[in-house]
C-alpha positions in Angstrom: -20.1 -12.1 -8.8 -23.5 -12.0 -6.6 -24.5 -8.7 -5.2 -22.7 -9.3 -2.0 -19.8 -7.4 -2.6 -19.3 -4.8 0.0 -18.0 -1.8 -1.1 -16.7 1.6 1.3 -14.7 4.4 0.4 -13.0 5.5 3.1 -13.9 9.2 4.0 -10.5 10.4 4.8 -8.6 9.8 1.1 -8.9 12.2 -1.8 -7.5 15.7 -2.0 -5.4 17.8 0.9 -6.7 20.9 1.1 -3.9 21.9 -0.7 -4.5 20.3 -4.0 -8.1 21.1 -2.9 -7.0 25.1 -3.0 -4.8 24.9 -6.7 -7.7 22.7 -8.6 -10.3 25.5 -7.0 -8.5 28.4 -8.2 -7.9 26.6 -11.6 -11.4 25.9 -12.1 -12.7 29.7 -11.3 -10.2 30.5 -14.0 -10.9 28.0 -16.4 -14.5 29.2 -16.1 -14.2 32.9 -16.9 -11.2 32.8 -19.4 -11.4 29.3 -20.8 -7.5 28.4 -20.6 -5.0 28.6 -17.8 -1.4 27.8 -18.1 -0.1 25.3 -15.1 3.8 24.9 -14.1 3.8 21.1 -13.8 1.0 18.8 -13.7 -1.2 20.2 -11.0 -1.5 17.5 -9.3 0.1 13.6 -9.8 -2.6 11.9 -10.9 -3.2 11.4 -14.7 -7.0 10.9 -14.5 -7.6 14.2 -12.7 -5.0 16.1 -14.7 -6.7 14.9 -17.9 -10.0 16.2 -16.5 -8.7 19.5 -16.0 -6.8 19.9 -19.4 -10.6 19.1 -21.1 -11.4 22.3 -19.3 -8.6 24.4 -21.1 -5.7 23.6 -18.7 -2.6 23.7 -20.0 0.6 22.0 -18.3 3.6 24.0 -19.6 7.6 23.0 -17.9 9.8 25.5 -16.9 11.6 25.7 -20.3 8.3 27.0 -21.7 7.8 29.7 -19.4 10.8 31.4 -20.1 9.3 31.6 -23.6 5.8 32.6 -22.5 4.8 36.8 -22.1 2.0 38.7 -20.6 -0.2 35.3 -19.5 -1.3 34.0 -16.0 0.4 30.8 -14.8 -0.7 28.5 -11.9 1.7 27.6 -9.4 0.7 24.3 -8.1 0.7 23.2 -4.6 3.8 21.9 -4.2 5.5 25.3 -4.9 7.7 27.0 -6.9 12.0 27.8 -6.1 12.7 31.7 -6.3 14.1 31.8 -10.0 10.3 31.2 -11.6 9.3 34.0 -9.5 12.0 36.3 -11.5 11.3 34.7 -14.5 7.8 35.7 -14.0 8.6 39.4 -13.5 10.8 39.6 -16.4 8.3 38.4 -18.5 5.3 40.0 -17.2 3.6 37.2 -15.9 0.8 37.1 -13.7 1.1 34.1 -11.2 -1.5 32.3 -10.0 -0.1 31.3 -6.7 -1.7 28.2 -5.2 1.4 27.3 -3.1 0.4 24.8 -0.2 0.3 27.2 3.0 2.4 24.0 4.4 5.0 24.5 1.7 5.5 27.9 2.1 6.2 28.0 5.5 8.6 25.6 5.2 10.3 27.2 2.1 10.5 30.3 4.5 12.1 28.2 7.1 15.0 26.7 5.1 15.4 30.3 3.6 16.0 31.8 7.1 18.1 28.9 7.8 20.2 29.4 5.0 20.4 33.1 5.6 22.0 32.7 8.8 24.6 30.7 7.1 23.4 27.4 8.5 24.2 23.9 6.7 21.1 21.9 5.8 20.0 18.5 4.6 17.2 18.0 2.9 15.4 14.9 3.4 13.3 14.2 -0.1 12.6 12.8 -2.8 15.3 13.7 -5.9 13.4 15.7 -8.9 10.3 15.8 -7.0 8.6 19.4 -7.5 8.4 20.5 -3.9 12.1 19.5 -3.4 13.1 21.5 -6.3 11.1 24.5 -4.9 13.0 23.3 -1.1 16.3 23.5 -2.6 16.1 27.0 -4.5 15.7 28.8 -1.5 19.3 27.8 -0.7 21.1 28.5 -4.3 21.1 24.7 -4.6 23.6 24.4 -2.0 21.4 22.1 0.5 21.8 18.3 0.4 19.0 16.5 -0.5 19.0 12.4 0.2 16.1 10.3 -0.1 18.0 7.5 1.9 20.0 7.3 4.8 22.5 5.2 3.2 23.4 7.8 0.5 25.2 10.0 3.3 27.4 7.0 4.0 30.7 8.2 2.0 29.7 11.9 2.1 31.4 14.3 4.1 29.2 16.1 6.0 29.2 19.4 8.4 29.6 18.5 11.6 26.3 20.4 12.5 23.7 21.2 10.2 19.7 21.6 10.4 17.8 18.4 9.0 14.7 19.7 7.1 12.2 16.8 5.6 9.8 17.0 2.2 6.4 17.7 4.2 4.8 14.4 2.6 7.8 11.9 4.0 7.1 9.6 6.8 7.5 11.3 10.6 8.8 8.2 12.1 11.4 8.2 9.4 12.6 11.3 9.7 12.9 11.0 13.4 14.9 7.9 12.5 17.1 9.7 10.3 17.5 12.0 13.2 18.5 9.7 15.7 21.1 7.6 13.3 22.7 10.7 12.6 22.9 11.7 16.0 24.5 8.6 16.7 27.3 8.8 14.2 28.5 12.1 15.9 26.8 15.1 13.9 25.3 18.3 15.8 21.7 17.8 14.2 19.2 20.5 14.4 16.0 18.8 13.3 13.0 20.8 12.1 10.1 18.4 11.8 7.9 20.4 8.6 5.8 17.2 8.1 2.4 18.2 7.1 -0.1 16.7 9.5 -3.0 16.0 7.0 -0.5 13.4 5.4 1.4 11.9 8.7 -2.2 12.0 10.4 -3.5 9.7 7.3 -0.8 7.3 7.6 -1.7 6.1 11.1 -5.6 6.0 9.9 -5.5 4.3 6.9 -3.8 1.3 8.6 -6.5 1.1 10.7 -8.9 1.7 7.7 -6.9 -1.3 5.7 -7.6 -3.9 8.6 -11.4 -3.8 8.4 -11.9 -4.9 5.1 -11.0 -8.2 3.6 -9.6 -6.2 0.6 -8.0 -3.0 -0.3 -7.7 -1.1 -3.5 -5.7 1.5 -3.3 -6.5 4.4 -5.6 -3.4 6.6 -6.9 -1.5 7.6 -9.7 1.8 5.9 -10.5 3.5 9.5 -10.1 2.8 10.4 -6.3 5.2 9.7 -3.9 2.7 10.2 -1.3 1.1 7.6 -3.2 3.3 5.2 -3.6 4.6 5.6 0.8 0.4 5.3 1.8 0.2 1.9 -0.2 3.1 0.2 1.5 0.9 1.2 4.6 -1.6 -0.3 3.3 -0.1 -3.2 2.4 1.8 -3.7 5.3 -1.7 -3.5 7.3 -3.3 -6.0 5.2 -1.6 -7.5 2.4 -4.3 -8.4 0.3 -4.1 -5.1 -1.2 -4.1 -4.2 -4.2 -2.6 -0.5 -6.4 -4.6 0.7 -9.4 -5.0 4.1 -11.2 -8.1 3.3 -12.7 -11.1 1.3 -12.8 -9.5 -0.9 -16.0 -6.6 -2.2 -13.6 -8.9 -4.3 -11.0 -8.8 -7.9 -11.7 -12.0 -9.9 -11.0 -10.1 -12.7 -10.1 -8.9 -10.8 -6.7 -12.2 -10.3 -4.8 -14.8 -13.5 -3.9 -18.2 -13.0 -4.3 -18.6 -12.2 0.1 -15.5 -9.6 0.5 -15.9 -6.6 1.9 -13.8 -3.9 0.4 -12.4 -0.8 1.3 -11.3 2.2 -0.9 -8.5 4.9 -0.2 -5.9 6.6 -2.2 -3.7 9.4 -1.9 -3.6 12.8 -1.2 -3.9 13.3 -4.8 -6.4 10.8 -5.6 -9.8 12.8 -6.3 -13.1 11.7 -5.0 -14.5 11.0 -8.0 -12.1 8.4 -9.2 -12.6 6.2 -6.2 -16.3 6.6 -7.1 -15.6 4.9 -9.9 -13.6 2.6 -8.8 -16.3 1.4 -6.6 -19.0 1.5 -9.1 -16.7 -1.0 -11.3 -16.0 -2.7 -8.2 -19.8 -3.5 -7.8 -20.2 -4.4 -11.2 -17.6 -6.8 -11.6 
């Protein structure tokens, strides 16, 4: 390939301020005591997490911190449910609380909600940490779906409050709304979507049709990551998902393309970088 290859990042992908925040506060500790113990991988994207771990991070799962005494442990952004705050206490844990600000209000929301005895739904994905963190303030009891078509043969409340995962798609939830509207429910809908990620949808469409290429930077983990593609590739389909510089296949760009970078709202800055430096070189 000639020189010709045009290459932009675009300046809106990399870290939300909220993976911005944990990685900050894990690095200030890192640096004065050389190891820091993380709930979960701090953020999903192997790359960055291996970075991190070089530094003296280490990702521990909840079964390990019940076995773990007088140490500090990071909460990630995507919060934490109330038990590993008890477990912390018993064991004389000092957390680290990087919580998104976005995450805890919502937590607090779905915990009032479920104080005053209200039904709620949980629109998410299953397993994912922030769910999991969703879910505890209820005792479990809420209903989590990550598709419409999984409510079709449950019995539901007839009026409950719909709550969403604050990464999923805005128009989808409001379409979840209105469906279930339709089929007769009294739905309360509390729309928690975090604005840095719905805002970047409707951008990085835009971004996508400039550019006779897209790669798309994320690790195979986020779901953010994997929802921001499809809008990618929906904009312009000649785009293309990698986690690292290795995965880019010459055979995709001509020697006159112009490319655009973006990735998720775990992608770091610095991986796109490369990305683009390979790019080049190819």
């Amino acid at each position: 390939m000639g020189k010709n290859l045009q290459v932009t990042i675009d300046k809106d992908s990399g870290f939300c301020f909220g993976v911005v925040y944990a990685i900050d506060m894990a690095e200030e500790i890192l640096e004065e005591e050389g190891y820091l113990y993380c709930l979960g991988d701090i953020v999903h994207n192997d790359e960055e997490v291996a970075r991190l771990k070089a530094k003296g991070l280490r990702i521990i799962g909840h079964d390990d911190l019940a076995h773990l005494s007088n140490e500090k442990v990071l909460i990630r952004a995507h919060g934490e449910a109330p038990q590993t705050y008890r477990t912390a206490l018993e064991n004389n844990i000092t957390l680290i609380d990087a919580s998104c600000p976005v995450v805890l209000k919502l937590q607090n929301r779905i915990k009032t909600s479920h104080d005053n005895e209200e039904k709620i739904l949980i629109f998410g994905k299953h397993g994912h940490a922030e769910v999991i963190g969703l879910q505890g303030q209820t005792n479990n009891e809420a209903l989590v779906f990550q598709d419409i078509d999984e409510l079709n043969n449950v019995v539901l409340p007839s009026s409950f409050t719909l709550y969403s995962q604050t990464t999923k798609s805005v128009d989808k939830f409001y379409a979840i709304k209105a469906e279930l509207l339709k089929r007769g429910y009294d739905v309360k809908a509390n729309d928690t979507i975090c604005r840095q990620v719905s805002n970047r949808y409707e951008d990085l469409g835009e971004f996508a049709r400039q550019y006779d290429k897209i790669v798309f930077v994320s690790g195979k983990k986020s779901s953010n990551g994997k929802v921001l593609y499809d809008v990618c590739k929906d904009a312009n389909p000649n785009s293309y998902f990698v986690s690292d510089p290795a995965e880019l296949q010459a055979a995709n760009f001509q020697q006159d393309n112009t490319v655009g970078i973006c990735g998720a709202t775990s992608t770091p800055m610095w991986l796109m970088k490369d990305v683009k430096e390979a790019l080049e070189k190819l």
